[in-house]
C-alpha positions as CSV (number, residue, x, y, z in Angstrom):
1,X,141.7,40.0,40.0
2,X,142.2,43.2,37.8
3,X,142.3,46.4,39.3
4,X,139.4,48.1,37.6
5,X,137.3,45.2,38.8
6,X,137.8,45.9,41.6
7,X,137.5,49.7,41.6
8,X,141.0,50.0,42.3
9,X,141.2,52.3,38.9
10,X,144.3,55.1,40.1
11,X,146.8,51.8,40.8
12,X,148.7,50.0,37.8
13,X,148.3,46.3,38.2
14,X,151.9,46.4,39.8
15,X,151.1,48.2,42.8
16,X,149.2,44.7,43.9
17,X,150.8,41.9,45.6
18,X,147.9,39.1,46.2
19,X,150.3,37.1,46.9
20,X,150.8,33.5,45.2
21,X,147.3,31.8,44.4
22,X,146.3,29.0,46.7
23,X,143.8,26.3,45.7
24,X,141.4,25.3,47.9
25,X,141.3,21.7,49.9
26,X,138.8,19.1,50.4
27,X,136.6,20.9,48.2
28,X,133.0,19.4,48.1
29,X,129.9,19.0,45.4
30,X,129.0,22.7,45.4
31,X,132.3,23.7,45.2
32,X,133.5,24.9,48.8
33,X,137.0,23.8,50.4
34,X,139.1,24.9,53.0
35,X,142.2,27.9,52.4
36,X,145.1,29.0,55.0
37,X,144.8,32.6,55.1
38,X,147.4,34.6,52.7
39,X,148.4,38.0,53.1
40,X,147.3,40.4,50.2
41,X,149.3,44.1,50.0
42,X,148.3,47.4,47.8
43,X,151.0,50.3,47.6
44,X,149.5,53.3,47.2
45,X,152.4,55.7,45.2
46,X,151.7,59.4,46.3
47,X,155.2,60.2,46.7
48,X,155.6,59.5,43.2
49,X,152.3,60.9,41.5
50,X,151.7,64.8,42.7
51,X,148.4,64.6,40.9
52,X,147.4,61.3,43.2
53,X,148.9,63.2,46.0
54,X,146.7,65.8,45.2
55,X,143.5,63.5,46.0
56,X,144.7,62.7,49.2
57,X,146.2,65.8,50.6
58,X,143.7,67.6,53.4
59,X,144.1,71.3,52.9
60,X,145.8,71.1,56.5
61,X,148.6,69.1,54.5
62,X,147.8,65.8,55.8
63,X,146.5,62.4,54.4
64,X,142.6,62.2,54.3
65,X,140.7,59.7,55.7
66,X,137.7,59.6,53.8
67,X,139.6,58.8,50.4
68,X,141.8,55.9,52.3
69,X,138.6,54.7,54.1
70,X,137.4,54.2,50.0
71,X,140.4,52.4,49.0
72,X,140.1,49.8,52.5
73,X,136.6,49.0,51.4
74,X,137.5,48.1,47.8
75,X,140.7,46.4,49.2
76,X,138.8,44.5,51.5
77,X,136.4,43.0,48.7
78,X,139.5,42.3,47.1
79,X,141.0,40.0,49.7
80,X,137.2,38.5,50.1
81,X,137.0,37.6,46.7
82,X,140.5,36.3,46.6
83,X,139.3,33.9,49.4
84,X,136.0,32.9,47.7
85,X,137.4,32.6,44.5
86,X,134.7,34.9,43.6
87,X,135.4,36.0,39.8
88,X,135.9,32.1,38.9
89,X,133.4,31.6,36.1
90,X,132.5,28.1,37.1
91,X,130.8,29.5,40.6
92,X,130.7,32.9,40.4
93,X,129.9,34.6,43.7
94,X,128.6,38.8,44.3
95,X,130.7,40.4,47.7
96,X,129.2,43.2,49.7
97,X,130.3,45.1,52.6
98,X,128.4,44.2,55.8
99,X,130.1,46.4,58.3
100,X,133.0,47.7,59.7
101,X,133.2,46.9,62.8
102,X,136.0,49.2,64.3
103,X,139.1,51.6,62.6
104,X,141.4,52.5,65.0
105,X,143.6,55.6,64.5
106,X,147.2,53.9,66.0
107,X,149.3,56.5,64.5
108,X,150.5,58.5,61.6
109,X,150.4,58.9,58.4
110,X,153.2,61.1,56.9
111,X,152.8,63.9,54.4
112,X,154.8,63.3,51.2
113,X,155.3,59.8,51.7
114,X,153.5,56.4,50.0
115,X,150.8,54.4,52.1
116,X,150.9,50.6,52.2
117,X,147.7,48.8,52.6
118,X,148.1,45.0,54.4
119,X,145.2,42.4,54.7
120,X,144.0,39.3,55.3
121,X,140.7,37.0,55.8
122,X,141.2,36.3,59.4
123,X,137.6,34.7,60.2
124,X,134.9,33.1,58.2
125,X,131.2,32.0,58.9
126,X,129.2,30.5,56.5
127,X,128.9,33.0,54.1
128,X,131.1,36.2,56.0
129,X,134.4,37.0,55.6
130,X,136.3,39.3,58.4
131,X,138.9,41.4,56.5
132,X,141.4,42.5,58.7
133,X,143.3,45.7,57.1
134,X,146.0,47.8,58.0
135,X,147.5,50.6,56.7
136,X,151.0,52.5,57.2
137,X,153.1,55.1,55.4
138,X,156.1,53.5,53.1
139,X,159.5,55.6,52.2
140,X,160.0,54.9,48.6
141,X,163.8,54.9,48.7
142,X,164.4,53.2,52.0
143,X,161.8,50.4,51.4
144,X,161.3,51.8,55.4
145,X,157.3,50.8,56.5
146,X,156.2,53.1,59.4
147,X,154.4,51.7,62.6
148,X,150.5,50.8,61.6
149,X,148.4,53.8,61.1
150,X,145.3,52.8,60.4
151,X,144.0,49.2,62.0
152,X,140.7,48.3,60.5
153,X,137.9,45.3,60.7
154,X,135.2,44.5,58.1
155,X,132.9,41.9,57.3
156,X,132.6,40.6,53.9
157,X,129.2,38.7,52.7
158,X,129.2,36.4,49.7
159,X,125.9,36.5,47.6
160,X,124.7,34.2,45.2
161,X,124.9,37.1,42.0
162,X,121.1,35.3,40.3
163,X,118.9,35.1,44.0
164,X,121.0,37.1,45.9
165,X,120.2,35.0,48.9
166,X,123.5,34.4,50.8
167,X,126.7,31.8,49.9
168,X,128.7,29.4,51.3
169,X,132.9,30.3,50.7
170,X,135.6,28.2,51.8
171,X,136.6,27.6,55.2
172,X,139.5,29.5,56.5
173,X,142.4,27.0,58.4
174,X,145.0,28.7,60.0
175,X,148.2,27.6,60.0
176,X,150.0,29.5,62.6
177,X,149.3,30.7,66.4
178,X,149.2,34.0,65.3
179,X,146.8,33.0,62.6
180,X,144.6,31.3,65.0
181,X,144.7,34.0,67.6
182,X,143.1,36.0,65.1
183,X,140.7,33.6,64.2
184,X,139.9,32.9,68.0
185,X,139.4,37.0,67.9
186,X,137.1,36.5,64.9
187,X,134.7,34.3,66.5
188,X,134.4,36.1,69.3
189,X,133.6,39.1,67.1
190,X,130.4,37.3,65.9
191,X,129.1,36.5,69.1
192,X,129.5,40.2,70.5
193,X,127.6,41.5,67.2
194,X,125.0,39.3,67.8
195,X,124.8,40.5,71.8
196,X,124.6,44.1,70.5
197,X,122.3,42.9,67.9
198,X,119.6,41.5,70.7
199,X,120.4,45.0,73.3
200,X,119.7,47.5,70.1
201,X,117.8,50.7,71.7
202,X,115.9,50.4,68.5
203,X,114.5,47.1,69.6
204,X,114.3,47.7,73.4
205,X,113.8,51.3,74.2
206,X,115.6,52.7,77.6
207,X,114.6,54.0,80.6
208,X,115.7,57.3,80.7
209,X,117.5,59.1,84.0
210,X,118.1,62.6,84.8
211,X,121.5,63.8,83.8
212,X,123.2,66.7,85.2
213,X,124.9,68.5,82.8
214,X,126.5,72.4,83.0
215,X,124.9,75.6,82.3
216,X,126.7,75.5,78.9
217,X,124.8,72.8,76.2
218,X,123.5,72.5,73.0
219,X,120.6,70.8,71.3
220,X,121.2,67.6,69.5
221,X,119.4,68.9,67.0
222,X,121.2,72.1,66.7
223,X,124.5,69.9,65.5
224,X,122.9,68.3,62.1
225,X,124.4,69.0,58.9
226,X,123.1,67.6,56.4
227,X,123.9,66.9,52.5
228,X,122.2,65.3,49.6
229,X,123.4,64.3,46.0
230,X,122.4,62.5,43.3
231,X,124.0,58.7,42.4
232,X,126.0,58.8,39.5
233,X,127.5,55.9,37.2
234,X,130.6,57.0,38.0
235,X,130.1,56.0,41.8
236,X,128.9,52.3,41.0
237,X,130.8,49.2,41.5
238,X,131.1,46.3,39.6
239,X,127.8,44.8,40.8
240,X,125.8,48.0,39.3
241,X,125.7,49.5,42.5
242,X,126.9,52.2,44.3
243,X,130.4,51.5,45.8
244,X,130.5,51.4,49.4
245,X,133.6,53.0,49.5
246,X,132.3,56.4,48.2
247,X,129.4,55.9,50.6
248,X,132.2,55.9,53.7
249,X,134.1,59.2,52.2
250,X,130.9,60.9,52.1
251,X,130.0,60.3,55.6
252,X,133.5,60.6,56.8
253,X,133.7,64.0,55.3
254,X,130.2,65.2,56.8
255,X,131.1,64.0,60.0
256,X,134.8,66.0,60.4
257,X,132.9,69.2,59.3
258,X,130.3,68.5,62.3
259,X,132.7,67.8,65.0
260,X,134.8,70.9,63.7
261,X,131.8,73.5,63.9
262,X,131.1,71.8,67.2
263,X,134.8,72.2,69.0
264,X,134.8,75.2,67.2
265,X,138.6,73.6,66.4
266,X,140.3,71.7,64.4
267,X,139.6,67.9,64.9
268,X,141.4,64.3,65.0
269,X,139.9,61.1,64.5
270,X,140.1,58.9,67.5
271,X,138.2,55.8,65.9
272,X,135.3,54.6,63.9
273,X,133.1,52.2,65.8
274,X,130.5,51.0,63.8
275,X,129.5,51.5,59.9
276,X,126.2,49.6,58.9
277,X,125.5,48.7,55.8
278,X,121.9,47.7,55.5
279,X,120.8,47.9,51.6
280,X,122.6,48.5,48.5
281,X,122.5,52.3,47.2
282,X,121.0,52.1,43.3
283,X,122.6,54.5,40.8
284,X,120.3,57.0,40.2
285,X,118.6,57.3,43.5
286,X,118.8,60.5,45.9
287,X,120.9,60.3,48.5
288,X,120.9,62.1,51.8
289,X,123.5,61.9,54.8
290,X,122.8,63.5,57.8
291,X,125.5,63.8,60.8
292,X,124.8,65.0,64.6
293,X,126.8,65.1,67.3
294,X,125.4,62.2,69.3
295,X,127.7,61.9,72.6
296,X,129.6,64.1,74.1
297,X,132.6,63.1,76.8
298,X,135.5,65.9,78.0
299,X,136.9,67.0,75.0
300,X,136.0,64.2,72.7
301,X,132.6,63.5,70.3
302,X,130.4,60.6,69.3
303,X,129.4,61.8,65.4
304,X,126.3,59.4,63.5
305,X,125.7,59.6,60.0
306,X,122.8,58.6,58.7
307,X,122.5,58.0,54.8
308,X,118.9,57.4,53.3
309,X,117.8,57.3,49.8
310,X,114.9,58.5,48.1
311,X,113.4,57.8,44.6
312,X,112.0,60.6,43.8
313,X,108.8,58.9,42.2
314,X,107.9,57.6,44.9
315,X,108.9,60.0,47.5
316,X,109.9,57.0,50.2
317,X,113.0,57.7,52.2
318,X,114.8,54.3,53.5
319,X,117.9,54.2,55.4
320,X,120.7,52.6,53.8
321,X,123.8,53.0,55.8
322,X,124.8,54.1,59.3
323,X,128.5,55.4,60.5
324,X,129.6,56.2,63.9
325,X,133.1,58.3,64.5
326,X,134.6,59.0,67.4
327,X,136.8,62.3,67.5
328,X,138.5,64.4,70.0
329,X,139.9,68.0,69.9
330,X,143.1,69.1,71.4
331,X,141.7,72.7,72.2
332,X,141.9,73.4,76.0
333,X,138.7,75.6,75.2
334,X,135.3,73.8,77.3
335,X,133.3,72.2,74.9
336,X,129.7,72.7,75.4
337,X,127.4,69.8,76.6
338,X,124.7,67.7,74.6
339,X,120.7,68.2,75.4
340,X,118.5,66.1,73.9
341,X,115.6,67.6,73.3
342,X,112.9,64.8,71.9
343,X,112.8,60.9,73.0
344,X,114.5,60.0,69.4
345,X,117.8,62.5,70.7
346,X,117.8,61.0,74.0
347,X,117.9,57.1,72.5
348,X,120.6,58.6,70.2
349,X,123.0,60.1,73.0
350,X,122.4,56.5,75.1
351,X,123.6,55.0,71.7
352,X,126.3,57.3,71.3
């Protein structure tokens, strides 16, 4: 799997280790076996570029987010395709990000050294993939790998690249207890997504209690910030779309400026819940993200981002993706409480 193909274009073809190819077992008509799961690594060399550095950096001197949330994504179809045996000419499948389910912020990652990205498929349905990915800062002349950073879970969906219509990909068999713990985890992921699937308040609308809340709030409303830009070539994947990575930095970036005008302070990102992605983003198209401050709890924030596109022909706006980030503020300062003001706020704080 080259890097390019994969969108991994800043990396030389030495900073992957896929680790050694595995053929699949018991492979039937259509093509589909059973694979152990193999552990795929990406070394990311900022302590040895300054301009890469230089992409990363946060003008507070730290590593950001947005652009290692873009790498985890392309990674992470990386690792799925190395699974499926997706570029392989003789079945040829298309990978798309479904979700991400959670990334957890465990720790740190240092300024001025390397960050190492670590995955693995650790469940698969019939056509998902759960992508497991973690990532830690690396001291180039020690070799030393700092406690996890970054712990993050994403679902993977194979497509048939003519109809589109969904793919079967090989079984995953673990081969250790630890292997099969996380597969054990995996399934039970499924069966929670479905559950909050079925409870959506967009398919059964609550019944809304007074809350008491202080003399100090804001409108939901009054939180939204909002940005739009036009899809470029240069943002598109190998499937002619726009890569979903980009579509996470965007958001990401949207929603640290919200929760810092809200705190009124410098933020830190607690976790990302949820990150829906429910069509593909054409080049060309206009696209808008949109971030409030949905949920508000001591000194810590609920942030959704919408993103809709818009052809500008036809003047329809669809929603293409939704992100949810969780960020807290170590200010001592009160921050103010949320008031929604229309029945759309009020489902959006119960979401929160």
């Amino acid at each position: 799997v080259s890097c390019r193909r994969m969108g991994f274009v800043p990396y030389s073809q030495e900073a992957f280790h896929f680790g050694d190819t595995v053929e699949a077992t018991d492979v039937d008509e259509e093509g589909v076996g059973v694979k152990p799961p193999t552990v795929t690594r990406l070394h990311i060399p900022l302590a040895d570029q300054p301009e890469l550095m230089e992409k990363y950096q946060t003008v507070f001197g730290g590593i950001r987010i947005g652009r290692l949330l873009e790498d985890i994504d392309a990674f992470g179809a990386g690792i799925a395709y190395k699974h499926c045996d997706g570029t392989d000419p003789k079945r040829p499948l298309t990978v798309v990000t479904a979700n991400f389910d959670k990334v957890e912020l465990q720790g740190d990652l240092y300024p001025g050294k390397s960050v190492q990205l670590e995955g693995q498929c650790t469940y698969v349905g019939k056509s998902s993939m759960e992508i497991r990915v973690k990532a830690a800062s690396i001291d180039e002349k020690s070799g030393k790998i700092y406690p996890t950073a970054l712990d993050c879970l994403m679902t993977m969906v194979a497509r048939d690249p003519i109809t589109y219509r969904s793919a079967r990909v090989h079984q995953l068999k673990p081969t250790t207890k630890e292997e099969q713990q996380m597969y054990n985890n995996g399934k039970e992921n499924v069966i929670k997504r479905r559950a909050q699937s079925e409870s959506s308040l967009n398919e059964k609308p609550p019944k809304l209690k007074n809350n008491s809340i202080s003399g100090n709030w804001v409108d939901l409303k009054s939180t939204e910030f909002s940005s739009t830009m036009l899809m470029h070539p240069e943002h598109k994947n190998i499937h002619g779309k726009v890569f979903g990575g980009y579509l996470n930095r965007q958001a990401y970036d949207l929603a640290y400026a919200t929760a810092h005008v809200f705190f009124q302070s410098r933020p830190e990102l607690v976790a990302i819940d949820d990150i829906h992605f429910l069509f593909p983003v054409n080049i060309g198209c206009m696209l808008n993200f949109t971030s409030t401050v949905v949920y508000k709890e001591s000194q810590s924030v609920v942030v959704e981002v919408k993103a809709r596109v818009v052809e500008p022909k036809r003047g329809v706006w669809k929603t293409t993706n939704i992100f949810y980030m969780i960020f807290s503020t170590a200010s001592r300062d009160a921050v103010a409480d949320l008031m929604p003001s229309t029945y759309a706020d009020a489902m959006k704080y119960l979401q929160g």
